[in-house]
C-alpha positions as CSV (number, residue, x, y, z in Angstrom):
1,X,-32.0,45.8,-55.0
2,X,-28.7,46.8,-53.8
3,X,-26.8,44.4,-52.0
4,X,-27.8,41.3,-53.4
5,X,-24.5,39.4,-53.4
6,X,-24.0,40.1,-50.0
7,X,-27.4,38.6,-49.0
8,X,-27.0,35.3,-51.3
9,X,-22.7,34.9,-50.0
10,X,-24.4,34.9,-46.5
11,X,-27.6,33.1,-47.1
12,X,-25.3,30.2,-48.7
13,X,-22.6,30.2,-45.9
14,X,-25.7,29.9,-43.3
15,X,-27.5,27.5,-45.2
16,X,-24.5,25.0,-45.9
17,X,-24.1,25.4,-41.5
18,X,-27.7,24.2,-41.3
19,X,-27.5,21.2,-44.0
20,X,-24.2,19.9,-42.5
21,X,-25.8,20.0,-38.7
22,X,-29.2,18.0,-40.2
23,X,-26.7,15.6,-41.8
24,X,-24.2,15.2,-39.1
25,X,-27.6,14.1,-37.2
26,X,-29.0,12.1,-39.9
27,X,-25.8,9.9,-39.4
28,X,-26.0,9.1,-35.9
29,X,-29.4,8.0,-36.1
30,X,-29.5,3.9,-36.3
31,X,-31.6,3.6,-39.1
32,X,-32.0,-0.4,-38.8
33,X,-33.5,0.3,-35.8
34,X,-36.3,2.7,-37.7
35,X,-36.4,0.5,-41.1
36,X,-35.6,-3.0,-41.8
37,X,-33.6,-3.6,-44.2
38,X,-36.6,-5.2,-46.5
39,X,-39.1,-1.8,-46.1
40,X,-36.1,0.4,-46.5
41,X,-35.7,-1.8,-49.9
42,X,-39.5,-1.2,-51.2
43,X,-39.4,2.3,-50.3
44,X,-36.5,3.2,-52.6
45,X,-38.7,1.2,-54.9
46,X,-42.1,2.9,-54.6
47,X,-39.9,6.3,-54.7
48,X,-38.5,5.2,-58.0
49,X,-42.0,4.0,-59.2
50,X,-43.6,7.8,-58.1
51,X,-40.5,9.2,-59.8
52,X,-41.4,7.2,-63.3
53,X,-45.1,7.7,-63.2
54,X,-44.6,11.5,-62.4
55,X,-42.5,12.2,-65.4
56,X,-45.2,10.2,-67.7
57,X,-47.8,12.2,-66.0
58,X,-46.5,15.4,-66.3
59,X,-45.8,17.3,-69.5
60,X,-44.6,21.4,-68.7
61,X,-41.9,22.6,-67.2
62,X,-41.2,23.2,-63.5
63,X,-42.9,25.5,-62.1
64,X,-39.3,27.4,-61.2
65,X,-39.1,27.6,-65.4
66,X,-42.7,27.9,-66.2
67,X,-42.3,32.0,-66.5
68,X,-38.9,31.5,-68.8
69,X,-38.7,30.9,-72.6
């Protein structure tokens, strides 16, 4: 495929415009309003927790590297 560094130079450059509008959003958004401080706590938790069990759970490779050796 010809062209390919065009694609992924523009694909980037729109890409980091759509990440820093979803973040310049994220920021205004009162978040103690949405999440007290104590849930907001137990969800980083249980996050953390899913993140422990999942990597004792799981033994390949991501599926991104699962065709590569």
């Amino acid at each position: 495929m010809r062209g390919w560094k065009t694609l992924l130079l523009n694909l980037g450059a729109a890409s980091s415009v759509i990440l820093l509008e979803i973040l310049r959003y994220l920021a205004d958004v009162d978040w103690s309003a949405h999440l007290p401080p104590h849930i907001a706590l137990w969800l980083v938790v249980g996050v953390n927790i899913a993140n422990i069990v999942l990597r004792h759970v799981t033994s390949g490779p991501p599926a991104w590297r699962e065709g590569r050796r």
